[in-house]
C-alpha positions in Angstrom: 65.3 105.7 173.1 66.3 109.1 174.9 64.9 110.1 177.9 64.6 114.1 178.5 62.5 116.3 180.3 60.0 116.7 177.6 59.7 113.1 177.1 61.1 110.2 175.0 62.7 111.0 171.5 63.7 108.5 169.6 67.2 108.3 168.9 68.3 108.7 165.1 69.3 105.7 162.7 73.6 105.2 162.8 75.0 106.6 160.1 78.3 104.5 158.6 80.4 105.8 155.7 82.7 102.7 154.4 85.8 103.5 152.4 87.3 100.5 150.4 87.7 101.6 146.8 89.5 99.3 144.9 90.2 96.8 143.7 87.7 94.7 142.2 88.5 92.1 144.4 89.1 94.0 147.9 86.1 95.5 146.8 84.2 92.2 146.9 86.1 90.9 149.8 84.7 94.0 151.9 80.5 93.4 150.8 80.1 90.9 153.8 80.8 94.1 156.2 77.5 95.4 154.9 75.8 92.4 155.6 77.3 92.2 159.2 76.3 95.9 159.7 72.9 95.5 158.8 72.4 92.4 160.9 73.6 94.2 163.7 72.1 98.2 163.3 69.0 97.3 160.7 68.3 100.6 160.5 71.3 102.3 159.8 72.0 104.1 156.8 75.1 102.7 155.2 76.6 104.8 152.3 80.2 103.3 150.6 83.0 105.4 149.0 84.5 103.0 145.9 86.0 104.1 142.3 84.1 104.8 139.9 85.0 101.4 137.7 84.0 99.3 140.7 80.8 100.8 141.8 78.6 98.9 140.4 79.5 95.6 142.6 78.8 97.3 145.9 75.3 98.2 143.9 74.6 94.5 144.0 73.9 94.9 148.0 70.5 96.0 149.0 71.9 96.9 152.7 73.6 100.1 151.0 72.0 103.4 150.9 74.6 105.3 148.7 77.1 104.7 146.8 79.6 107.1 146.4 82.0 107.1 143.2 85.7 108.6 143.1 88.3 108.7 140.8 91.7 108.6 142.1 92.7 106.5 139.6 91.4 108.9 136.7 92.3 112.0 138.7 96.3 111.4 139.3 96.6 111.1 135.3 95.4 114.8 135.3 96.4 116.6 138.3 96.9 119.6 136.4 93.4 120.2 134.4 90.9 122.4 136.2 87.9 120.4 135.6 89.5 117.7 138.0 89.7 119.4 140.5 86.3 120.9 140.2 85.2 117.2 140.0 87.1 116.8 143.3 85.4 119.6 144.6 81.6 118.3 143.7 82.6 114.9 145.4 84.1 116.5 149.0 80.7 118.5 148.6 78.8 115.2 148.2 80.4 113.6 151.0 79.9 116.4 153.3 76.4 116.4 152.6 76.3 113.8 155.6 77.7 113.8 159.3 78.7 110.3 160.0 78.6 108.5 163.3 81.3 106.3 162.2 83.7 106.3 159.0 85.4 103.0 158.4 88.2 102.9 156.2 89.3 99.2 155.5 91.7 99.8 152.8 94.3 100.9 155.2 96.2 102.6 152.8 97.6 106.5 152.8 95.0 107.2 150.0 91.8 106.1 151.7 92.9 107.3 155.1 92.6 111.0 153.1 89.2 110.2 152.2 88.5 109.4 155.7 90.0 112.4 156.7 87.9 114.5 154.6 84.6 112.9 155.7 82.3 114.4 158.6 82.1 111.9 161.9 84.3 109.5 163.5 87.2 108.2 161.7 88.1 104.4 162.3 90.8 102.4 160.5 93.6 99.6 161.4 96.3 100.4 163.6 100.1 101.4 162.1 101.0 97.9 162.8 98.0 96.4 160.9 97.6 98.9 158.3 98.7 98.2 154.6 100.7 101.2 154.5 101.2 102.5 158.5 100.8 105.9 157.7 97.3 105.8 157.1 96.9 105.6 161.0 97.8 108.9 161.6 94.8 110.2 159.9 91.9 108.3 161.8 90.1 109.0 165.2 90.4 105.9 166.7 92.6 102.5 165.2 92.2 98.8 166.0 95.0 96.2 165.9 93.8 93.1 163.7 96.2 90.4 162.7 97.7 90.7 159.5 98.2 86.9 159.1 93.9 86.4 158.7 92.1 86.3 155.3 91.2 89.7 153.8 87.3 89.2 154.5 88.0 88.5 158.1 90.1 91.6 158.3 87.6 93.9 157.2 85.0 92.3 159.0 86.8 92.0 162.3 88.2 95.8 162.3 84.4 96.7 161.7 83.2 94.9 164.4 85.5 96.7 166.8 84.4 100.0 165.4 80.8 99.7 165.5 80.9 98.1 169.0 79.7 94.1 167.9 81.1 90.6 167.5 81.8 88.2 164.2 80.1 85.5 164.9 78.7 84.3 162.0 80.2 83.1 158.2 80.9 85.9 156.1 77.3 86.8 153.7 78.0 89.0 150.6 74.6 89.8 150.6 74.5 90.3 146.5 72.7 89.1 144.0 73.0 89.0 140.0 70.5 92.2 139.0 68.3 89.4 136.9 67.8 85.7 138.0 70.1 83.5 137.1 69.1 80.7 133.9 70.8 77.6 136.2 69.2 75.0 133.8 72.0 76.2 131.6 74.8 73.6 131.6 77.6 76.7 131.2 80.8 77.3 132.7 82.8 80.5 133.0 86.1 80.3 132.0 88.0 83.4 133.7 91.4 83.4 131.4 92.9 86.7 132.4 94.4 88.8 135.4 96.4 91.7 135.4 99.7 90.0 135.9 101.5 87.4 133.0 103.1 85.1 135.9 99.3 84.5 137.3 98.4 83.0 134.0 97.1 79.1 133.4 98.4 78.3 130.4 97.1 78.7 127.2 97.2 74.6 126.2 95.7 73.6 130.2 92.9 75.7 129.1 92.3 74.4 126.0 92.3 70.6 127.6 90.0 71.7 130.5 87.2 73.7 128.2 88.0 70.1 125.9 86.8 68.0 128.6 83.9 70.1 130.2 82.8 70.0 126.4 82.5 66.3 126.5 80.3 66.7 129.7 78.0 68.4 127.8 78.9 71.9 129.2 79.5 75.3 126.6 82.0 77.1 128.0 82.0 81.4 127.9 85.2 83.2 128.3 84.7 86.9 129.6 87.5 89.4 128.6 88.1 93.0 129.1 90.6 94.7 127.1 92.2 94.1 123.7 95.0 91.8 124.8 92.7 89.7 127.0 90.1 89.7 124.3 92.5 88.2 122.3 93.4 85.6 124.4 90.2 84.2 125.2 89.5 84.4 121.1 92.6 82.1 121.1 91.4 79.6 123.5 87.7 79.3 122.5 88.5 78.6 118.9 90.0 75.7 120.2 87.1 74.0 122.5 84.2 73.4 120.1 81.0 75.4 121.2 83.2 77.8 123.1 82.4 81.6 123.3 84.5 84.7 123.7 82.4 87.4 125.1 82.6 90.8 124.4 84.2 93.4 127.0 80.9 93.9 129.4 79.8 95.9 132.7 80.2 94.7 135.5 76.8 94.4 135.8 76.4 92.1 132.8 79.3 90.0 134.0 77.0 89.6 137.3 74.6 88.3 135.0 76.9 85.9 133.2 78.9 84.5 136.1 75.3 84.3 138.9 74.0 81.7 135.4 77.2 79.5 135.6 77.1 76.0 136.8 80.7 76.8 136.9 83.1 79.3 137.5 87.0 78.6 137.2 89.6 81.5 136.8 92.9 82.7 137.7 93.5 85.0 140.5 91.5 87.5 139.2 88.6 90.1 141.2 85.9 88.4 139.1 86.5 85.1 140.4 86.3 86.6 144.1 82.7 88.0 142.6 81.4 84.1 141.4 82.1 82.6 145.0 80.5 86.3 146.3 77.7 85.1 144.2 77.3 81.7 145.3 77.9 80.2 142.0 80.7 76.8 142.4 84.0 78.4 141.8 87.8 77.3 141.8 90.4 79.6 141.7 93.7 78.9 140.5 96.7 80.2 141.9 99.8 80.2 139.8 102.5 83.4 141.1 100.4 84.4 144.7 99.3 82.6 147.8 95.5 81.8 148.4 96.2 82.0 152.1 95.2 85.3 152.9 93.2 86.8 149.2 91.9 83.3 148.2 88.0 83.1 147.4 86.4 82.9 151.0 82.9 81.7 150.7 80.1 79.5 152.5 79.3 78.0 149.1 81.8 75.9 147.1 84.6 78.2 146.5 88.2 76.3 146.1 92.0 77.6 145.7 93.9 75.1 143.4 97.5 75.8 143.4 99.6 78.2 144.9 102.6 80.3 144.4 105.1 78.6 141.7 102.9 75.2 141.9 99.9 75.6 139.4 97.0 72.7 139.4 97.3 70.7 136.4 94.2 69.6 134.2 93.2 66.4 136.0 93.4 68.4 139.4 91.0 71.1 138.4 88.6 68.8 136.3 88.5 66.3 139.6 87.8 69.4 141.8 84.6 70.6 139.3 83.2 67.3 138.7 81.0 67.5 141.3 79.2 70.7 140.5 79.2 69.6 137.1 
């Protein structure tokens, strides 16, 4: 409350503009900062700048007010067309529809700092020696030193906490849930065969074995892909595990669906296997060409890293590590 000489006005609901907009898997990693915020200002109105391909995860949290789509990705492969930059125009209009209390960028990278910049209110992001790219620090009204050396969920929550004036206390809560309810009597696991790099691969043969073997324990195993190369892949491995499926490409949305109805999810180091643990479904991640130290899944429920940089999990590893979810 506010005191004044007429009386007692109530004070007005914080508003907080986050900026994290890609990719899919920073994007998950940054959902349990909703959570937190809510917990800690319920009534605050909490909008979230993200691009446009990843919007619909950050949809998946009811703690949101507004999602706001961008396109940076779209828009630097046409700098040069007019109706980009009139769609950059309606979205600085649509950000500037609100004055924020607080802008949080937890990207810390030159690109979201701008954003920042451009929004109405307080501007809050890492410090130059915390940031992902140090020049973003020059563009925000106040920075905050956080280690570099924690996991990427603890990062964003922690440099939010110093923000918004309020303490982590708690394990991280994604606070999303698949837009339908989840068929758990199904006996199905997710296989997640592809990532954006070749050296984070599982090979082709370990994958056949594994979807082999969860076969004989009576699970039918799905294989989600995206674009033509993947697709191709994942057509290549089920049509060797008998009862296997190859999905088509899907939302976002419909992966939800398919992942939150999983006994099991197991995938490469890949954002969609940072969305199963997000979802609570059991889910091992294997790490073949990166470290799971610090971008790992980081979950309350059964999320595991199998592997690590130039030491992949073989098939008896992984299958040991499901078995009990199974």
């Amino acid at each position: 409350m506010h005191f004044t000489a007429q009386g007692v006005i109530p004070l007005l609901p914080m508003r907080i503009l986050l900026i994290k907009t890609s990719s899919l898997g920073d994007v998950v990693h940054n959902l349990p900062v909703v959570t937190d915020l809510r917990r800690r200002y319920p009534e605050a109105k909490i909008d979230w700048i993200v691009e446009e391909g990843f919007a619909d995860i950050p949809r998946l949290h009811a703690g949101l007010r507004r999602v706001i789509p961008v396109a940076l990705r779209r828009w630097r492969r046409s700098l040069l067309s007019p109706a980009t930059w009139r769609e950059i125009a309606s979205f600085r209009a649509r950000l500037n529809e609100e004055s924020y209390d607080l802008a949080i960028d937890t990207q810390g990278l030159l690109k979201s700092a701008l954003i920042a910049r451009v929004a109405r209110g307080k501007r809050c992001g890492y410090a130059a020696a915390s940031a992902r790219e140090p020049l973003a620090a020059r563009f925000y009204d106040a920075t905050f030193d956080v280690p570099k050396d924690l996991h990427a969920v603890q990062r964003n929550r922690r440099l939010a906490a110093l923000a918004a004036g309020y303490t982590v206390s708690v394990e991280p809560d994604y606070g999303i849930a698949a837009p339908s309810a989840p068929t758990l009597g199904k006996r199905i696991a997710v296989l997640l065969t592809a990532t954006s790099r070749d050296d984070k691969l599982w090979a082709e043969d370990r994958w056949i074995e594994l979807g082999c073997r969860l076969r004989e324990k009576g699970l039918t195993c799905t294989l989600p892909a995206g674009n033509a190369s993947e697709r191709e892949r994942a057509v290549r491995i089920a049509q060797s595990i008998p009862g296997a499926i190859a999905l088509p490409p899907l939302s976002l949305t419909d992966l939800a669906d398919q992942i939150a109805a999983a006994r099991i999810v197991i995938g490469v180091d890949t954002g969609l296997v940072h969305l199963a643990a997000a979802l609570g479904r059991p889910t091992l991640a294997l790490f073949c060409a990166s470290d799971p130290t610090l971008t790992g899944v980081f979950a309350r429920t059964p999320a595991l890293n199998l592997g690590t940089r130039g030491c992949p999990s073989g098939v008896d590893e992984v299958l040991a590590a499901a078995t009990p979810f199974l």
